[in-house]
N, C-alpha and C positions, 0 to 999 in steps of 0.2 A: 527425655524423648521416650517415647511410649515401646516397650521393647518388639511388640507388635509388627510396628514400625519398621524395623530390622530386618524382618525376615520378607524374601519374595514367594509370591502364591502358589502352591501348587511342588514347585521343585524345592528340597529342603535338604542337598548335598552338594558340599563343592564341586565347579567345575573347573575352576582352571588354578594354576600358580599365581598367589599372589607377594611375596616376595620372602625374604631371607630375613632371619634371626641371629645377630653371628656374636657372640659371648666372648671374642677374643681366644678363648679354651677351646678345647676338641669337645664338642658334648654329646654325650651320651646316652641320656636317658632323661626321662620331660615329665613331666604332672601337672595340670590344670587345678586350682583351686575349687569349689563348688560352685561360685558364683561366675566363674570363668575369666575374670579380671588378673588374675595371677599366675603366672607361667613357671614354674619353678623347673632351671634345665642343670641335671648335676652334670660336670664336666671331669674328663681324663686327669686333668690336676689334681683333683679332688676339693675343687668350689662348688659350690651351688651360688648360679645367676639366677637370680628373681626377676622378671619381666613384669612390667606394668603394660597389659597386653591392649588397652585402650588406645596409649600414645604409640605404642612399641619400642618403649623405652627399659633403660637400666632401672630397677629401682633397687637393687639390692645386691650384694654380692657378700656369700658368707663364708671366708674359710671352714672349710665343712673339714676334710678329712688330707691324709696325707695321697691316701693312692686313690682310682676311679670311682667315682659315684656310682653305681649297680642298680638300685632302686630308691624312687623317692613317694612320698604317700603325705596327703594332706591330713588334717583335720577335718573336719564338719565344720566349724566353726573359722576354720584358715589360720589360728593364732597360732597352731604350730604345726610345725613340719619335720617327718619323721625319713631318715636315710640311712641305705647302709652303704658299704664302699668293701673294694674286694679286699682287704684287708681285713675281714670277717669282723669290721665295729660295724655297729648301730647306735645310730645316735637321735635325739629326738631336738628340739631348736627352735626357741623363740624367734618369731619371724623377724616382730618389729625390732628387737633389741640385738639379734643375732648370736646370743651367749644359748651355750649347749648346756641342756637343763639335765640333761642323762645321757648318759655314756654306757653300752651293755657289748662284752668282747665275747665271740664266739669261737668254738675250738675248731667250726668247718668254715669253707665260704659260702657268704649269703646269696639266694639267686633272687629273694623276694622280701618285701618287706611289706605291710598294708597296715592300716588304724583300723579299730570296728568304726563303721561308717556313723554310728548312735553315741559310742562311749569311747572319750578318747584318754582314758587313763586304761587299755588297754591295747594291744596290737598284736598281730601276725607274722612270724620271722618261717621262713621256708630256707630251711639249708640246705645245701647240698650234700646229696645220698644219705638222707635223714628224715626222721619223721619230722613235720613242722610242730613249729612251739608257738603256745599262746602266754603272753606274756603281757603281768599285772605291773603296770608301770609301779617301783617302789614296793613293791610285793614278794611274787615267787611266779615263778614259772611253772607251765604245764607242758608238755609231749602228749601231743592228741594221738589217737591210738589207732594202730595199723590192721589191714585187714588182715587174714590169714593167712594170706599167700607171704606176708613179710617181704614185701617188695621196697625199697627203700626210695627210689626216686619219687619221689612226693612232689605234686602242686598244690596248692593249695586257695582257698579267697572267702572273705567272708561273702552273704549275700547281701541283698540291697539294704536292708533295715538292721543288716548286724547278729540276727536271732538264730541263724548255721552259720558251720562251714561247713565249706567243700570241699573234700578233698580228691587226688586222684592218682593214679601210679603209672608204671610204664606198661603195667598188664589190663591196663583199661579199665581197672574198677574205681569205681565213684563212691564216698561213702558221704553221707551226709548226717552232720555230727552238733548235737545242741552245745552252742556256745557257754552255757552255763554248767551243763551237768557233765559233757563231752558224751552222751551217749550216742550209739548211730540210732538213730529216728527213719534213715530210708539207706537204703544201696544199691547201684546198678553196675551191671556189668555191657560196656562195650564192647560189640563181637562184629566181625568185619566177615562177610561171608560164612559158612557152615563153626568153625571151631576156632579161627585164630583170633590175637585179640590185640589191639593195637593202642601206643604208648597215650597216656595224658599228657599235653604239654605245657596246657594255658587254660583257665577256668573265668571266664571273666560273664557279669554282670549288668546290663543295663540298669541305667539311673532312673527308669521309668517303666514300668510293666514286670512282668512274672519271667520273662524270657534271661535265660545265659544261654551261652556258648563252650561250647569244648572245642579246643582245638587238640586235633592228635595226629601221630606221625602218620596217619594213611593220605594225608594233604588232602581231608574232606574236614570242614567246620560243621559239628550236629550242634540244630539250636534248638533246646528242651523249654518243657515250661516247665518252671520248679512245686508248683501249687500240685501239678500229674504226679512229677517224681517223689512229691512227700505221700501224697493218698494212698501212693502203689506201696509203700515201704520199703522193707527190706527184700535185699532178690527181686524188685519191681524187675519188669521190662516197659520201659517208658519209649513210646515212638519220639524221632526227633520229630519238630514242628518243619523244621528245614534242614538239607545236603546242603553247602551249600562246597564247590568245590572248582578250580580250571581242568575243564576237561581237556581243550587243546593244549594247553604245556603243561601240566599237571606240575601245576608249580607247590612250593612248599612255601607255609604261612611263619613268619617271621613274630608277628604280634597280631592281636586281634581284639575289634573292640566297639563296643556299640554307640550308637548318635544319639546326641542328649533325649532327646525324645524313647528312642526305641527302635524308630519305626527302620532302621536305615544298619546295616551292618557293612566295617569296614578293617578289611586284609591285607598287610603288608608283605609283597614279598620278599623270601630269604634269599633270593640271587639275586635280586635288581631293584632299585628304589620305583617300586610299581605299587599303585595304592589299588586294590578294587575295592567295589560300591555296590553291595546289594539290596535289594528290599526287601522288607523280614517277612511283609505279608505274605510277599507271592511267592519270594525267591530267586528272581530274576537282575541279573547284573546290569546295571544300571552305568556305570561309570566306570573308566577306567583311568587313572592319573599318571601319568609319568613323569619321571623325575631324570637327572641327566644318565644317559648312558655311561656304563660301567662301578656306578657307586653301589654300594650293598647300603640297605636299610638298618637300621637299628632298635629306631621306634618310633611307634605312632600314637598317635590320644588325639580323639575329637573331642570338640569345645562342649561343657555340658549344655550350652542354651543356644547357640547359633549354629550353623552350616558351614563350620570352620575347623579342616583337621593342621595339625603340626605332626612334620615327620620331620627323623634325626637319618643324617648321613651325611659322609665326609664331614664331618665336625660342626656343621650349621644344622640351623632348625629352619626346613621348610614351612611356610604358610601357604595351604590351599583354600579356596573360597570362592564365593558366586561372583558371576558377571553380573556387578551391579548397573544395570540399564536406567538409566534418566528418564521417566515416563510420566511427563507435564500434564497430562491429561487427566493423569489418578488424581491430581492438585487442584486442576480446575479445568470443569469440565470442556467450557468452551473453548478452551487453548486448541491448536492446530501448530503440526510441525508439519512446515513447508519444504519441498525438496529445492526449489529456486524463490526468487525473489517475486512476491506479488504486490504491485500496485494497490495501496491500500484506502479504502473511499470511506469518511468518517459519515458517519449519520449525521440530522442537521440536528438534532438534539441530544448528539453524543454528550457535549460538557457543559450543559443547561444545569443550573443549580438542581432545578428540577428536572425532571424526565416527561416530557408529556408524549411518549411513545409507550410509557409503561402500561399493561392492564392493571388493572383493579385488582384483579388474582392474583399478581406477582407482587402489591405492596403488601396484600392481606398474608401472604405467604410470610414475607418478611418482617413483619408486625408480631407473627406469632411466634418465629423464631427470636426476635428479641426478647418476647416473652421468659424461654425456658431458661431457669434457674442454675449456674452451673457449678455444683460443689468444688472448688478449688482448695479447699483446707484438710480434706479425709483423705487418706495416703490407704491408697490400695494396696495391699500385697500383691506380686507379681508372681504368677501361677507357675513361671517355672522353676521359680526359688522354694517350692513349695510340695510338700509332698503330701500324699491324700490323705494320710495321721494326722497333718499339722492344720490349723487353723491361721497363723501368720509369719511373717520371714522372722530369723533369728536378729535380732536389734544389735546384738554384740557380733556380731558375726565381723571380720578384717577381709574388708573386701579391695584397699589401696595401703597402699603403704607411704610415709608424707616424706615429703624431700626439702633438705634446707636450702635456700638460697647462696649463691656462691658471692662473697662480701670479697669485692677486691682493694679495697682501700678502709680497712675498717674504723670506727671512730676510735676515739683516747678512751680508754677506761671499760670498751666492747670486750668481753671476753664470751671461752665460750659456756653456752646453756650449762646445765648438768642435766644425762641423759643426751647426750650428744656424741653419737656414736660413729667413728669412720671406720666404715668395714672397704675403704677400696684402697687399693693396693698402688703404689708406684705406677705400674701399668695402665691400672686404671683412670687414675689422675692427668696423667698425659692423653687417655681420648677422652675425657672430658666429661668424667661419670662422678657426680652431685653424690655428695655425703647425705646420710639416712638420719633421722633424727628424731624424737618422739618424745612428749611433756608427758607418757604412761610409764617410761622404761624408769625401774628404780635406779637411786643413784650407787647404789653396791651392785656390785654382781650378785648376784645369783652360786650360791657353790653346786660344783658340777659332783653328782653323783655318780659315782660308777660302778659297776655291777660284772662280775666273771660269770658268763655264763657255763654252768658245769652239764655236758649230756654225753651221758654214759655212753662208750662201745664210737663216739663218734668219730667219724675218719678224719684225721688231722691232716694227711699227706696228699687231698684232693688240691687242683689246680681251679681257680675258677674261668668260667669259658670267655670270660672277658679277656680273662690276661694270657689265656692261650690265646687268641687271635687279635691280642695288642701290635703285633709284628707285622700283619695283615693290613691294620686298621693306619697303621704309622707310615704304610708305604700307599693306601690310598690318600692321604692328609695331602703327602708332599704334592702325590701327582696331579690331586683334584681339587686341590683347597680353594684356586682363585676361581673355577667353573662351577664350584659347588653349588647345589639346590637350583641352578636355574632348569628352565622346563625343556622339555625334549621339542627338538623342534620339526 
């Protein structure tokens, strides 16, 4: 089906709830694959649940870590999947196979973890009250370097193609720093009225166009074009392109993040599972989503190709999305939807082999559309798997992950494959979640590599803010778990 097809005219953001993800686990934190077919949600156990977001099925379940999942980051290519857990590991994870290919421990906890979106034998760890590290899978590591004020609360992200980062602190400077060399190539400072200057919290990127977003603690979202902030260089002052902010409840933004296109900007808030919906053109709030009264949010990510966000609270993963309206008429034109029943009078040459009511016009019409040729064998690349570098989709790219069939009486002599892999648990087995299986995974493991990561001066005795508000999160569980993600009514 034509992907086209998918999308309604005109409006191009969810508008209403459309139902619940529930992982068995408390979850936590959510990532979208590229192609958006894949849902990867880490949970408070420290699993990662794989969704097969077509059917809205299980397709995976990977013992990942012992304590909560914190951040999880895809591939380009979807074959693996990179997570840390507040027990300051990072670990990186073949999807189909689920054996952890690298293991890297850190002396702080981690608040971020991301792949460069171009090269994935690379990646970006952001610890907490640290400078961030860029880090050569099997390599060595780097510590990208700090401005001079020596602030340590860092954000960090690479940009759309990989070729910066960005970084940012709690005194609102931006430094923007070549991936290769780490030199800063541009820098700005955010300044809130005449001299004060307010915290970086979240730097994130649109999948399509020149546009990010800052989010900081003045509970205003500035959204920059990055093409202005490289010309201006260092000490630029770059206008934002958009404020975008709640002036009536001057609410504080929880996660933030842009729609596969661009065109659409979408803010979680930090006191109430409340989604808002802007438009990047004008700026203007377009939607507002709610979610049940009294859950805190956790996280959000919109689908990279459809009008489809997933947001985390009380331990389910919400799905919001359009009112898909049935309209028979775009299918064929003469259709009519009746509001009562009408007596229906056939013509007297309705069901004539021939039609001798037809013009002349209307067979010629149809003569010449028999005519056109319709290539059925050349496979189009699909323009939003595609970026304006590229010429066609990635051929190896893991966009489903394959599921074996459940053999309840097996024959004499059936044993099983090799590369037959059960990553589900007791738990799992009993609701009824299908073993993972693949003729690619080799029949050894894989040896796990693992790496100490050593940074000087870092603070070992920090809490991560996950597990400081685990006490929080464990007494909305009880109270809300069965109400959880449905809509406010």
């Amino acid at each position: 089906m034509n992907l086209e097809l998918l999308e309604s005219f005109g409006q191009n953001y969810p508008e209403e709830f459309d139902g619940t993800l529930d992982c068995i686990s408390f979850a936590v934190t959510c990532a979208f694959n590229k192609h958006g077919t894949l849902l990867a949600v880490g949970c408070n156990d420290g699993r990662i649940v794989v969704w097969d977001f077509l059917t809205r099925g299980i397709a995976k379940i990977i013992s990942a870590h012992v304590h909560p999942v914190c951040s999880l980051s895809w591939t380009r290519n979807g074959h693996k999947l990179l997570s840390a857990s507040t027990d300051n590991n990072v670990c990186i994870w073949d999807v189909l196979s689920g054996d952890c290919e690298h293991k890297y421990r850190f002396p702080s906890p981690i608040l971020k973890v991301q792949f460069d979106p171009r090269n994935d034998k690379r990646f970006l760890v952001c610890p907490m009250r640290y400078a961030a590290v860029l880090v050569h899978i099997g390599d060595t590591h780097k510590c990208l370097p700090l401005d001079s004020d020596g602030d340590l609360n860092i954000v960090a992200s690479f940009d759309r193609r990989g070729k910066n980062i960005y970084t940012g602190n709690a005194k609102g400077k931006i430094l923007v720093l070549d991936v290769d060399t780490l030199d800063i190539v541009a820098s700005f400072r955010i300044i809130v009225g005449t001299s004060s200057a307010t915290a970086v919290k979240s730097i994130e990127f649109a999948r399509r166009g020149d546009g990010f977003l800052v989010n900081t603690s003045d509970r205003v979202i500035r959204v920059y074009d990055s093409k202005e902030v490289l010309a201006l260089g260092k000490d630029g002052e770059p206008e934002p392109i958009q404020k975008l902010q709640d002036l009536v409840n001057k609410t504080t933004w929880k996660k933030c993040c842009f729609s596969g296109d661009g065109e659409y900007i979408c803010a979680g808030s930090a006191r109430q599972h409340a989604l808002y919906i802007w438009e990047k053109s004008i700026g203007n709030l377009v939607k507002i989503l709610h979610g049940t009264k009294g859950e805190l949010l956790l996280d959000v990510v919109w689908h990279p190709v459809r009008p489809i966000i997933a947001s985390i609270s009380s331990g389910l993963v919400s799905i919001w999305a359009q009112n898909q309206v049935e309209n028979w008429s775009a299918f064929a034109p003469d259709f009519k939807e009746l509001d009562e029943n009408v007596e229906y009078e056939e013509r007297e040459s309705e069901f004539d082999i021939t039609d001798e009511d037809k013009s002349l016009d209307l067979n010629a019409d149809a003569k010449q559309d028999e005519e056109i040729e319709v290539d059925v064998l050349k496979i189009e690349p699909v323009a939003a798997f595609c970026s304006s570098d590229e010429e066609g989709e990635d051929e190896n790219a893991l966009q489903f992950l394959p599921m074996a069939p459940e053999v309840e009486d097996p024959e004499d002599g059936w044993a099983v494959q090799d590369g037959l892999e059960g990553t589900a648990t007791k738990d799992n087995e009993s609701a009824g979640i299908s073993q993972d299986y693949t003729d690619t995974v080799p029949n050894k493991k894989r040896k796990l590599n693992s790496y100490d990561i050593n940074l000087p001066d870092a603070p070992t005795d920090e809490i991560h803010p996950l597990v400081s508000s685990k006490t929080n999160k464990d007494k909305q569980a009880a109270s809300g778990k069965k109400t959880a993600g449905r809509p406010k009514k």
